[in-house]
Every structure is written in C-alpha cells, then in structure tokens.
C-alpha positions as a printed Julia matrix, in Angstrom:
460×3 Matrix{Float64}:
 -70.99  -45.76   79.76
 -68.32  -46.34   77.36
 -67.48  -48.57   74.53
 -64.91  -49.95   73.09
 -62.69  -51.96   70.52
 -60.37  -54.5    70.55
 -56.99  -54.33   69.09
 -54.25  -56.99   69.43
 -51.26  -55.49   71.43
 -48.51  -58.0    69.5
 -47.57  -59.03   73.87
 -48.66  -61.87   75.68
 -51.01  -64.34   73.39
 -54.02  -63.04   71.78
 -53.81  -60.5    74.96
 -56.34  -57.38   73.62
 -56.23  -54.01   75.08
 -58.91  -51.56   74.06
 -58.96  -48.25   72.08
 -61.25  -45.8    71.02
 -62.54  -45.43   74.63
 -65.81  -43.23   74.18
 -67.19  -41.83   76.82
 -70.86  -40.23   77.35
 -69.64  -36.62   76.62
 -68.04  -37.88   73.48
 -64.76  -37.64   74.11
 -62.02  -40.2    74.25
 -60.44  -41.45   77.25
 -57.25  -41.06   77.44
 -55.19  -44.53   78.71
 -52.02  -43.83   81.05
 -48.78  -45.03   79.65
 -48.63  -48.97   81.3
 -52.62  -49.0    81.84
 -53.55  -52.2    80.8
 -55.93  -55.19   81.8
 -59.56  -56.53   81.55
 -61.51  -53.59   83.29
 -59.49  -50.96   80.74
 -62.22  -48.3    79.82
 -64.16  -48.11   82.85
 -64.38  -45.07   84.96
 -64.68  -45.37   88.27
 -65.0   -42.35   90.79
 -63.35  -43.42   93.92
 -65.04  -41.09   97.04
 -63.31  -43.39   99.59
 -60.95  -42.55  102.12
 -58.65  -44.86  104.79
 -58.46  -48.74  103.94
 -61.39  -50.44  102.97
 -62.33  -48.21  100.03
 -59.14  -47.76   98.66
 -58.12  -51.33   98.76
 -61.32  -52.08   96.8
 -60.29  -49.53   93.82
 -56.71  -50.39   94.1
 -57.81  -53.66   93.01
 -60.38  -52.3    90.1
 -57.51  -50.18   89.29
 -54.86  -52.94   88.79
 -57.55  -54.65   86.49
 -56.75  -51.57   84.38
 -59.8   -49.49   85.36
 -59.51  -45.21   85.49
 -60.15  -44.22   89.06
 -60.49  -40.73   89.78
 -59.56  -40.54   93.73
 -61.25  -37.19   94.75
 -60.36  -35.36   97.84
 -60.58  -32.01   99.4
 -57.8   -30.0   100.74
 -59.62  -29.16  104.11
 -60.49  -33.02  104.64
 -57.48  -35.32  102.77
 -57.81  -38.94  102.75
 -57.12  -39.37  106.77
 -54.03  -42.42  105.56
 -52.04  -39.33  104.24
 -51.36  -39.02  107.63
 -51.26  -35.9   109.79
 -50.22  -32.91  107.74
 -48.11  -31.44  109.85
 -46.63  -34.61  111.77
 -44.24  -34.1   114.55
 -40.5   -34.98  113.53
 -40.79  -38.42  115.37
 -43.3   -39.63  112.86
 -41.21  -40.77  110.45
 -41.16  -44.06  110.56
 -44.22  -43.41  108.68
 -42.35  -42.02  105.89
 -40.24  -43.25  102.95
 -36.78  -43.0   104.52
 -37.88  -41.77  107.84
 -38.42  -38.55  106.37
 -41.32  -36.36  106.62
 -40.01  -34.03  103.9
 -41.45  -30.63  103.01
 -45.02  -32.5   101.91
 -45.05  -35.33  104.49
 -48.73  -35.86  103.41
 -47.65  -36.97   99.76
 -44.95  -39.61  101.53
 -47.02  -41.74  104.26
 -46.39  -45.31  102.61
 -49.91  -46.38  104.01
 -51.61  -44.32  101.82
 -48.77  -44.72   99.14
 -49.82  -48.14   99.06
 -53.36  -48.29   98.47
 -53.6   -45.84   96.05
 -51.68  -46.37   92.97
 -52.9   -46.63   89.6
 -54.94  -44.05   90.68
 -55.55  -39.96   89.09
 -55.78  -37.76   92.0
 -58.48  -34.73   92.07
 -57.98  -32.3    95.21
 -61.52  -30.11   95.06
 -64.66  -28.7    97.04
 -67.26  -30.55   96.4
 -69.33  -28.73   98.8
 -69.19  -24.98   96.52
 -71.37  -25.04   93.95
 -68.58  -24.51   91.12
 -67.01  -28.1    92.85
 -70.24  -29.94   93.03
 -71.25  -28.64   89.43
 -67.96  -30.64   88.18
 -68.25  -33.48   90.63
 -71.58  -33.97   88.94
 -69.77  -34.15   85.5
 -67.66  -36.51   86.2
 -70.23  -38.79   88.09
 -72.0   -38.47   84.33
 -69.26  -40.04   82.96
 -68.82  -42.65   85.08
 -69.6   -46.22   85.43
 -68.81  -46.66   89.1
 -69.08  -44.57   92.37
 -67.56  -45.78   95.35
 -68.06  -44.17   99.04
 -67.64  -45.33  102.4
 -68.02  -42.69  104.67
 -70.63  -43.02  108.13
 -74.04  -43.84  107.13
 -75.71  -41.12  105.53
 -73.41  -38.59  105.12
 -72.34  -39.21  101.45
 -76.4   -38.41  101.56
 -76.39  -35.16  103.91
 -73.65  -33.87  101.2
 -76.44  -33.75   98.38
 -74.26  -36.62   96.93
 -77.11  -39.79   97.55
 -77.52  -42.71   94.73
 -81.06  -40.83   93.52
 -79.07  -37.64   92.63
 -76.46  -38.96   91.0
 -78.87  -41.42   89.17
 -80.43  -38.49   88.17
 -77.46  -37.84   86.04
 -76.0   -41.32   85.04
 -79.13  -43.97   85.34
 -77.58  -46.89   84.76
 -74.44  -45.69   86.89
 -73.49  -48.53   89.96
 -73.28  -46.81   93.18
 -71.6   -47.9    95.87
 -71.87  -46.92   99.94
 -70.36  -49.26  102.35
 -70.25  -47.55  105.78
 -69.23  -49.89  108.99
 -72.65  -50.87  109.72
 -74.64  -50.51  106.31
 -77.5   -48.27  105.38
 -80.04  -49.31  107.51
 -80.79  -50.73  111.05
 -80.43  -49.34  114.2
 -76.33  -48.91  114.2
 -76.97  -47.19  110.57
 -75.47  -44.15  111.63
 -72.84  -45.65  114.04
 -68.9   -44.55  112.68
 -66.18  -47.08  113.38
 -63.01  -47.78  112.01
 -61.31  -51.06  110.71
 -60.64  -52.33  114.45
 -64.09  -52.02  115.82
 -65.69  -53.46  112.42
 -62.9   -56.62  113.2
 -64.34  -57.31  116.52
 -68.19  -56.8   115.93
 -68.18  -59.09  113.25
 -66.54  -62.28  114.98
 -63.46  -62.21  114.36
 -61.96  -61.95  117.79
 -63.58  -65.03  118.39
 -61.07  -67.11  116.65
 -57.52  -64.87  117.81
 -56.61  -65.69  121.38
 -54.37  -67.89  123.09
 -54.57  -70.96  124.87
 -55.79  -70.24  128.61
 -55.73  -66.62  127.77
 -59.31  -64.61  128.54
 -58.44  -61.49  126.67
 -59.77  -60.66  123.59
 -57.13  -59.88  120.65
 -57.63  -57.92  117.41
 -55.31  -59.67  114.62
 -52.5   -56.38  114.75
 -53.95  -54.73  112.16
 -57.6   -54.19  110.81
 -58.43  -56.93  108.58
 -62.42  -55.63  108.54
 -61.15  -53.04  106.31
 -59.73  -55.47  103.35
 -62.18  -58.21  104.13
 -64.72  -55.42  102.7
 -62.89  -53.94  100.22
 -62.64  -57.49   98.23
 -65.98  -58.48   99.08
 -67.18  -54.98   97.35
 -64.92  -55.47   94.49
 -66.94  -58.57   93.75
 -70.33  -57.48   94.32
 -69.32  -54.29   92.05
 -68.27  -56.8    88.92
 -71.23  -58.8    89.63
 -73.32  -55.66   89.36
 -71.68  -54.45   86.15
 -72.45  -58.17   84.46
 -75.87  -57.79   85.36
 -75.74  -53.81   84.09
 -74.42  -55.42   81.01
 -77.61  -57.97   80.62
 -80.04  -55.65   81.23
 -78.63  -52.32   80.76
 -79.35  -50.93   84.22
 -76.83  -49.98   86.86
 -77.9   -50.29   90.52
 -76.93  -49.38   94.44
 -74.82  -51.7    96.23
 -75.33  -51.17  100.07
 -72.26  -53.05  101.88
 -72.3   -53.39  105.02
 -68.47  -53.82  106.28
 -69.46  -55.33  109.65
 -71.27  -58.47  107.55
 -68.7   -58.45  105.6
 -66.36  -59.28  108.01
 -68.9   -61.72  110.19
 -69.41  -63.84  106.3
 -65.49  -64.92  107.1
 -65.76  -66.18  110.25
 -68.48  -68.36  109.18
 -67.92  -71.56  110.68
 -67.47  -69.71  114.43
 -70.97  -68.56  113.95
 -72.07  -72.18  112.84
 -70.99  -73.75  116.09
 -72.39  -71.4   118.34
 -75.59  -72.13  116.43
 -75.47  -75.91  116.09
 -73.54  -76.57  119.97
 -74.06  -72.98  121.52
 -70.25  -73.04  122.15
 -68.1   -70.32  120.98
 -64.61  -71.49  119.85
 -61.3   -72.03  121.98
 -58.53  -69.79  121.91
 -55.74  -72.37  121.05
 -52.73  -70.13  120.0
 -51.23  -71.59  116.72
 -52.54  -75.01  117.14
 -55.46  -76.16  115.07
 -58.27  -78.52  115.57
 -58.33  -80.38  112.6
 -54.64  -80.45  112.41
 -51.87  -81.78  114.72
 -48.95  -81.03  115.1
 -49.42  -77.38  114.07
 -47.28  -74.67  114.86
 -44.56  -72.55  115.3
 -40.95  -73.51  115.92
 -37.58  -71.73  116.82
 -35.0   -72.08  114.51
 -31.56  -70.63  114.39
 -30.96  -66.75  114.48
 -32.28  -63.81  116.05
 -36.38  -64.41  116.22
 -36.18  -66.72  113.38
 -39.24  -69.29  113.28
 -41.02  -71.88  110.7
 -44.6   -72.7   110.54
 -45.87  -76.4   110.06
 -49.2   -78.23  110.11
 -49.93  -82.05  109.08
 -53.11  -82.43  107.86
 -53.5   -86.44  107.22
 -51.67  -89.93  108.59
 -49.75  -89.96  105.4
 -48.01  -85.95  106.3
 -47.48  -86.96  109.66
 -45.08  -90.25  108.6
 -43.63  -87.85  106.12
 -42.36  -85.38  108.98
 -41.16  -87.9   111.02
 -38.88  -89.22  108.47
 -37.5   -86.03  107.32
 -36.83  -85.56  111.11
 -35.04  -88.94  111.34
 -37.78  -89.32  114.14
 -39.55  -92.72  112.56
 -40.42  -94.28  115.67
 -43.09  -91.39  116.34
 -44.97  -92.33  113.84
 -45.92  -96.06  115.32
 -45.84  -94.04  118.71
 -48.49  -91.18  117.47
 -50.12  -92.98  114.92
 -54.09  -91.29  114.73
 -54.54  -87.24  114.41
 -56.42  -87.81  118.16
 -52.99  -89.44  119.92
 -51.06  -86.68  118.27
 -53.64  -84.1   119.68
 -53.23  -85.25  123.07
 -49.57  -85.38  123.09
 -49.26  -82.2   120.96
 -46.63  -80.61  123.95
 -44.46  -83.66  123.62
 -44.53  -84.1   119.94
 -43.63  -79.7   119.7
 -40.13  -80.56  121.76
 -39.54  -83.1   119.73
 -39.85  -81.07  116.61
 -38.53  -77.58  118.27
 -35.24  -79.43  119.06
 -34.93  -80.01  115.41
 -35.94  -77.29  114.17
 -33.16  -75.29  116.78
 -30.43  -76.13  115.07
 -31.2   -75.22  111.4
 -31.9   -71.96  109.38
 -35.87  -71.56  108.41
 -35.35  -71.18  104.96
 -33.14  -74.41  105.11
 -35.43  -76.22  107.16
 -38.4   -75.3   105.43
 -36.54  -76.77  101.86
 -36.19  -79.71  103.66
 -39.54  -80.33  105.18
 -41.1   -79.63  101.59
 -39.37  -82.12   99.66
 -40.75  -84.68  101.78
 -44.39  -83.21  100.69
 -44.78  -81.58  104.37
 -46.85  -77.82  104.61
 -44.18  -75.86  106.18
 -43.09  -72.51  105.69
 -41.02  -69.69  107.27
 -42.17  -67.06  109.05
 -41.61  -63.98  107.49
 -40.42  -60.58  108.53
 -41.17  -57.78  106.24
 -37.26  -57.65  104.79
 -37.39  -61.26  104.18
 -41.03  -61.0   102.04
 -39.5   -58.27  100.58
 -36.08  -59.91   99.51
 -37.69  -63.36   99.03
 -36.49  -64.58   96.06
 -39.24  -66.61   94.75
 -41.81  -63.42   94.87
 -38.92  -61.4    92.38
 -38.9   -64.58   90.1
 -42.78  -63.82   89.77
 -42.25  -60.45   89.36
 -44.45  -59.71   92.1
 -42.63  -56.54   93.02
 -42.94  -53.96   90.55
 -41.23  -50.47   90.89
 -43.03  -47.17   90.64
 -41.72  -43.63   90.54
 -43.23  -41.44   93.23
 -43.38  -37.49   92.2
 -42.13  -36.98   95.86
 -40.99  -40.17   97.55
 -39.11  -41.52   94.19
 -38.26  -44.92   93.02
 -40.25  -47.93   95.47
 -41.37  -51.27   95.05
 -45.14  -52.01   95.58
 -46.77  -55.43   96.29
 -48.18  -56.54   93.01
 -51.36  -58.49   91.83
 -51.69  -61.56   93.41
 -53.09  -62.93   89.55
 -51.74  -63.14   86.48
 -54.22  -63.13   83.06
 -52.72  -64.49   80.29
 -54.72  -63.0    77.46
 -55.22  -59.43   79.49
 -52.45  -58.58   81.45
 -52.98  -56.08   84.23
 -50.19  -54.13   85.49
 -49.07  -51.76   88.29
 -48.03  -48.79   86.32
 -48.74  -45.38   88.6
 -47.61  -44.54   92.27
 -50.08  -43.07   94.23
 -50.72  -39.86   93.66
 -49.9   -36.52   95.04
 -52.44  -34.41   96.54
 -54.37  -33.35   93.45
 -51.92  -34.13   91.2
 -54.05  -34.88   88.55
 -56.67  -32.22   88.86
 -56.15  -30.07   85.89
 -55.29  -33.15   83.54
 -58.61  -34.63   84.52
 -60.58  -31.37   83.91
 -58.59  -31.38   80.89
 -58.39  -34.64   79.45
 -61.71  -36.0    80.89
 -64.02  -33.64   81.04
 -62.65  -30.84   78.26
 -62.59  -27.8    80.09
 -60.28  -25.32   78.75
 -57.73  -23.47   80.29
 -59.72  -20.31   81.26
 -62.41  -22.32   83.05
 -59.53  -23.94   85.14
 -58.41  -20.73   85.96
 -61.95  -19.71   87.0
 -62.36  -23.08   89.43
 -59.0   -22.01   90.96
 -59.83  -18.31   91.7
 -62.98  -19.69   93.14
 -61.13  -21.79   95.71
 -62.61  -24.94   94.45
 -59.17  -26.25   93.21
 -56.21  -26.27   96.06
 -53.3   -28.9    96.27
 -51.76  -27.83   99.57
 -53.82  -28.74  102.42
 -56.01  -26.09  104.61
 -54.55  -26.55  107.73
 -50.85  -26.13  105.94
 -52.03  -22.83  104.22
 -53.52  -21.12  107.58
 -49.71  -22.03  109.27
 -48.35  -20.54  106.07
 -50.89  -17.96  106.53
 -50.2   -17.51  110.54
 -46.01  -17.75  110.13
C-alpha cells in the first residue's frame, strides 16, 4: 500500500526513518512529530475496542505504525469507561477526578491507546461508511474483534473491504473465532482466561476453587499472538504481493500458553496441582516476608549449584549437606521456607534481594505498583516515557519492552481524545476539504461528545 525511502536520521547508528510515504490515493502521509520505528509508513485501521485489540495496535503503533482508532459516539470504546460515572469512580481517573470529560481520563483506556489518531464517526450512515471505505483503501491493515460475525452483519466483512484494497490483511479475532459451534458466543477477557486452561495452573495448595489470575490475561495473550501473525502475514504480502484474512481465535490463543497443562492431561490424564507459589521443577520457591508493611521477595533455585549458593548467602551452610537433591528439598519444602522466612524477616526486599543476587541466586522483590513505578533501574532504561494528555496532562506510560538499535521506536502520543483526530485525518489522510467536513458534520456522521452525554445535555 505504500512505499517508501530511506533517509539517515544523523541518531542512533545507521538508524533510517522513512520519507516520502505514498499512499494509494497519492498523497503523502504525514509522520507525527516523535513517530519513529521499523513499521513507519504502514496504515493500520484499528476497529477494536476493550483490551485485546488495542494492546495488539498499541504494540504495531510503538513500532512506528499510523493507527487510525475509529469509534462512534453512540458506542465508544467500552475502556473509556462509563460516560457519565458516578462521583465514586474515580479511582479510575487521573487524580481521582472524573473531570468535565471523564471518558477522555479513564487510565485503562489511556493506556492502551497511545500513539494512536482518534476518528469519532458513524459508520453505519452512508456518508460514514462511504469514508470508512476510503480509509480501508488506504490501508494496509484492519483490525476487529468484536462477537463473531458482527463486524460482518455491519456490511464491514473481509470480501467487502477486499473489494476495495485486495491485497489489504484483515484481521477478526472474536473470543471464540469465526467458525464452530461457540462462533457466535460473546465473552470478555475473564471467560476467554478460563476456557482456554488457564485456571488450571492458578490455585492454591489444598484449595478446590478455581481462580482467574486478577486480571484478564486472555485479552493480551491474544493481542501479541495477533501482532505476530499480522507481521507474518505482511512478509508473506510482501513475497507474493497478496494480503490475506487472519481469523484469531482468542480462546486458542490463550489455551497455546498453557501448553504443557494440556500435555499432561494427554500423556497421564491428570490435570495439574494447585501448589500456590511453589513449583515442581524448582525447590525452594516462593514468597517470603520481609521487613515493612506487606513487603515480600520472590526466590526459586533451579539446580544443586543455586541451592549451595542460597545457603551461603544465608550463613545457613549446613542445609546444604542436610538438603542436598531438588527431591529432599521438595519434601522438606515447609521446613526449608522457615528457615529462609526468618531471614528474610529481618531485612528490607530491595536489600535482601541485592544480596541474594550477588551470590548468582533468582530472587526478586515483589512489587507494588509505586515501587515499579519508582524503580530505579526501569528510569535508567528509560522505560518510562512521559506523554502530554489534551485532558489528563503530563503522565508516564510503560514503554517498549525492546530496544532496536538501527530503528528506534518510540512512545510519542497519549491516547487520544474522543475523536480528536477526526478532521486532521479527513484532512491530512484522505484530502477532503473543509466544506466536505462541514457537510459530514451537518450530517451527524462526525460527533466528539458522546450520545448518551448530548441527550442529558439535551434533557437538562
């Protein structure tokens, strides 16, 4: 869809960023100010809403891609949050404050969605879908993960938007793919976690109750694995000149990381034991209380050699003779924890974990958000770059969790307000002028403010 050349940027060695972006309608695409990386000069239209989506073209996006994150004002990207939240919601909020436009400040969605240009329009009017259509011409990627067959049922399926872009790589990753009985099935991240496996590995020991992990890692667990599968599909586009439909299923996604459960189950017909924070390959492993308020470090020895390493930074020698194989140290796992938890008691984590690593041991502390936030080491990497938010302001973001040395991606854009890039897009992208701008607007299909926000207005 577009091509490009190279010109040296004079920054990191022989790093290349491209210019002269052309794109099927001729034009030029504009680059952001910061936009940088190896996927600079693709265009990818990002129809996904909530986690899994998202995360996927946040992480095209920090590669330097363009994603165009189209919503609607009657049906925003649910992560914005509710509209009009109650005044207890705002923990949800930068500050704990809702603010005038609480649905431009939910950090959940704040998060995800950087780097991105924001579109707020109808699709579903013919003036909306006669633009959507434009931009799908344009671009090299469409991403969607809403129920199966719906993206369909909106007149939005891979044939008709093939039928303007051929060798355009479509994307659909519903829960339960496109296809099979439970085609059609909705679900969100927490039912996607537990029908793929993963419950089957989160539990502890003598406990019978199934556990999701606190959050729903289905939903990122699909959003890398379609990342992937979308670069793999562009190298082959680039081979043979064809694009293609990726159908992701984020169910299998989710059951392909809990492989080795479902490998047991086949080979002994055994499901795995819920063991806490112990490990079966590994003893001792845990968690241990150190000093402060709910202060703990992690550990796990993984060889003979680890183990005799512990016990001397623990001044404990005589353990090792005592304990000597990974099965004795299984079986006396309870006795060989007090041992450790009474040294661990009387130091700081950070402290102890220092300590425990110079003598080549695996542990680490357990981190609270403030201290991953604070930790010194990730601000030495630079791993928390600062954005400007039109309505939250100056916050940090987790950054890439890669570095390129010859082209250097970068977090450049907070998330976008609702639409906020709507008119520069119709603009810059797709060259409409002013007066057909104005006409989308008086035709409803443009609209920042949410509907249910403008009916209050409307009612008050």
């Amino acid at each position: 869809m577009t091509s490009t050349n190279g010109a040296n940027n004079g920054g990191t060695r022989d790093a290349v960023v491209p210019s002269n972006i052309t794109m099927a309608n001729g034009r030029t695409l504009p680059l952001r100010e910061g936009q940088q990386g190896p996927l600079t000069g693709l265009i990818v239209l990002d129809c996904s809403m909530v986690w899994a989506g998202p995360y996927c073209t946040k992480l095209l996006g920090d590669l330097g891609a363009t994603i165009i994150k189209i919503e609607a004002n009657r049906q925003v990207d649910s992560i914005r949050g509710v509209v009009i939240p109650p005044a207890s919601a705002g923990p949800l909020y930068f500050d704990n404050d809702i603010g005038e436009d609480p649905w431009n400040r939910n950090g959940y969605y704040n998060k995800y969605n950087r780097n991105k240009l924001g579109m707020c329009m109808n699709i579903l009017m013919d003036e909306g879908r006669a633009v959507f259509m434009e931009l799908a011409a344009l671009s090299d990627v469409v991403v969607e993960n809403f129920g199966g067959g719906v993206f369909e049922r909106m007149g939005y399926g891979y044939d008709v938007l093939r039928s303007v872009n051929e060798d355009v790589v479509f994307v659909s990753m519903p829960p339960s793919g496109n296809g099979g009985p439970e085609a059609k099935y909705v679900g969100y991240g927490v039912a996607i976690e537990q029908l793929g496996g993963i419950v089957a590995r989160t539990g502890y020991l003598g406990d019978d109750s199934p556990m999701k992990t606190g959050i729903n890692y289905g939903d990122p667990i699909a959003g890398m694995h379609t990342a992937s599968y979308i670069m793999t599909a562009l190298m082959h586009r680039r081979k043979t000149g064809r694009g293609q439909y990726i159908d992701l299923s984020q169910r299998e996604a989710t059951i392909n990381w809990v492989g080795e459960s479902v490998l047991e189950w086949q080979m002994t017909g055994e499901d795995p034991k819920w063991i806490g924070n112990r490990d079966r390959y590994m003893a001792p492993s845990g968690v241990y209380r150190c000093t402060g308020e709910d202060r703990w470090l992690a550990l796990a020895i993984g060889s003979d050699a680890e183990w005799s390493s512990l016990c001397m930074a623990i001044q404990e020698p005589e353990l090792v003779t005592k304990f000597p194989t990974f099965d004795a140290r299984a079986r006396h796992h309870d006795e060989i924890d007090a041992v450790i938890g009474a040294w661990t008691a009387t130091r700081d984590a950070d402290e102890a974990m220092g300590l425990l690593q110079q003598f080549g041991v695996a542990a680490g502390v357990c981190s609270d958000s403030k201290r991953v936030v604070e930790d010194p080491h990730l601000h030495a990497r630079g791993f928390w770059p600062a954005v400007d938010h039109a309505s939250v302001g100056p916050h940090i973001l987790a950054g890439p969790a890669w570095t390129y040395d010859r082209t250097p991606s970068a977090v450049y854009a907070a998330a976008p307000q609702l639409g906020q890039h709507t008119e520069w897009v119709l603009r810059e992208v797709l060259g409409k002028s002013e007066t057909e701008i104005a006409a989308l607007t008086a035709a409803g299909v443009l609209e920042n403010t949410p509907e249910e926000v403008l009916k209050q207005r409307a009612g008050g």
